[in-house]
N, C-alpha and C positions, 0 to 999 in steps of 0.2 A: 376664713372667708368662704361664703358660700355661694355656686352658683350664679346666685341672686345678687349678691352683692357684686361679684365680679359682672355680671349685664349691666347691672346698675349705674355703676362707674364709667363704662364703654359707652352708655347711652348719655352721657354726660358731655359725650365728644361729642355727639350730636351731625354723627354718619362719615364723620370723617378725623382724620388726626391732624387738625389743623396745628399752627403751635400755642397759640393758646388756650386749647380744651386740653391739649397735652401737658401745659406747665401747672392749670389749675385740677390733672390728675394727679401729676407730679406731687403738686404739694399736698394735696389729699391724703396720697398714700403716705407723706414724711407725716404725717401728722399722728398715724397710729404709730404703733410697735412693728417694729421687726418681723414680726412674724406675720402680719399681714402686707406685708411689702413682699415677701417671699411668696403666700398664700396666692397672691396678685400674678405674680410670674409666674406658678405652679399652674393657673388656671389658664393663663395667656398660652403657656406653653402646648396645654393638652389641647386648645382650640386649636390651633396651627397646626398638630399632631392630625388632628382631626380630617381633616382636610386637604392633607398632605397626600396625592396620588397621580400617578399616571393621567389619569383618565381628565382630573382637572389639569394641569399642565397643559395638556392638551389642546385647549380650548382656547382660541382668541381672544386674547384681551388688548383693548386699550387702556393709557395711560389717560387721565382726566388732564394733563397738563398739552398732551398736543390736538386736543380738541375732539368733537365727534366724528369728523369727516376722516380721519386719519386713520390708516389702514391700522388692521391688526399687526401684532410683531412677536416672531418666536420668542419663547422666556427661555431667558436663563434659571439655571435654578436658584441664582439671587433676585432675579425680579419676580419671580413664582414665590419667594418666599414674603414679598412685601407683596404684591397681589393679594395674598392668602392674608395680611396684616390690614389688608386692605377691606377686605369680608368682612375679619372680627371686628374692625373699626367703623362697620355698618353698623352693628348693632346684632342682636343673637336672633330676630329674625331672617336676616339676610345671612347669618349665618348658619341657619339651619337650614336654608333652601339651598344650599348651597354643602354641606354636612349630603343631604338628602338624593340632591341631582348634581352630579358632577357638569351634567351641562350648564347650570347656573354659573359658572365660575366665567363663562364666556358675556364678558361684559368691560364696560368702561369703567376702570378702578384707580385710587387716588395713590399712586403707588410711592410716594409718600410718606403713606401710615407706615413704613418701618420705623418712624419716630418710637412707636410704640413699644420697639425691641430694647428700648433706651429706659421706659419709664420705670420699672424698677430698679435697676442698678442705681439709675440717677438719685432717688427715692432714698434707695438705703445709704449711699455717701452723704446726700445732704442731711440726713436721719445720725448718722454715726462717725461719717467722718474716716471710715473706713472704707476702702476699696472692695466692690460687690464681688463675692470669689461664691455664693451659693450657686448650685445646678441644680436646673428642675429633673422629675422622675421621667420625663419623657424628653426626647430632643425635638427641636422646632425645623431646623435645616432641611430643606428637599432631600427627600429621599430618605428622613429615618423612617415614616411610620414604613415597615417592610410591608405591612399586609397590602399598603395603596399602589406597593410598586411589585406586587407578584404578575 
């Protein structure tokens, strides 16, 4: 998969991980091989890498679910890491402003899109029937990319 294709698919949710743009990636992805189900999570993975620092963390965000009015609220590093699920699940424009200015990340996000941490694994069991045990080259977790937390 390239790139392109992994935007392509993301922009299919159509800026957010609602659950139904996510069961018809879901099935998407069951529909090739193996190896593009993995390709899928290899890419998800590196985007979330991507973006994974300090300096976003940092930034106040809201949840889309308590409204605009609603203060900011310190993240954990499980809600920083759907926040950041929540970027990729913009779309790879908002994800590149956001890649680019760590201040972009201070915004109202669907936090939510951690659906999206599900859609391969989901993919490859209903694909094989086997239990998803692949790990991508980089880790997605707060705090792996080291360079964003020097």
């Amino acid at each position: 998969m390239t790139d392109e294709e992994f935007w392509e698919l993301i922009a299919g949710l159509h800026g957010r991980a609602e659950p139904e743009g996510v069961a018809v990636l879901t099935e998407n992805l069951t529909q090739g091989d193996t190896e593009r189900i993995e390709s899928f999570a290899e890419h998800l993975a590196s985007a979330l890498h991507a973006i994974d620092s300090r300096d976003r963390m940092a930034q106040p965000i809201r949840d889309t679910a308590d409204g605009p009015e609603s203060p900011a609220f310190p993240l954990s590093k499980e809600v920083f890491l759907y926040a950041r699920c929540a970027v990729v699940a913009s779309g790879r424009q908002v994800w590149q402003k956001v890649l680019q200015d760590p201040s972009a990340m201070s915004d109202t996000w669907d936090l939510g899109a951690e659906e999206l941490l599900y859609v391969a694994p989901v993919a490859f069991e209903h694909k094989t029937g086997s239990d998803w045990t692949f790990r991508t080259s980089v880790g997605y977790e707060t705090g792996s990319n080291e360079a964003g937390w020097r």
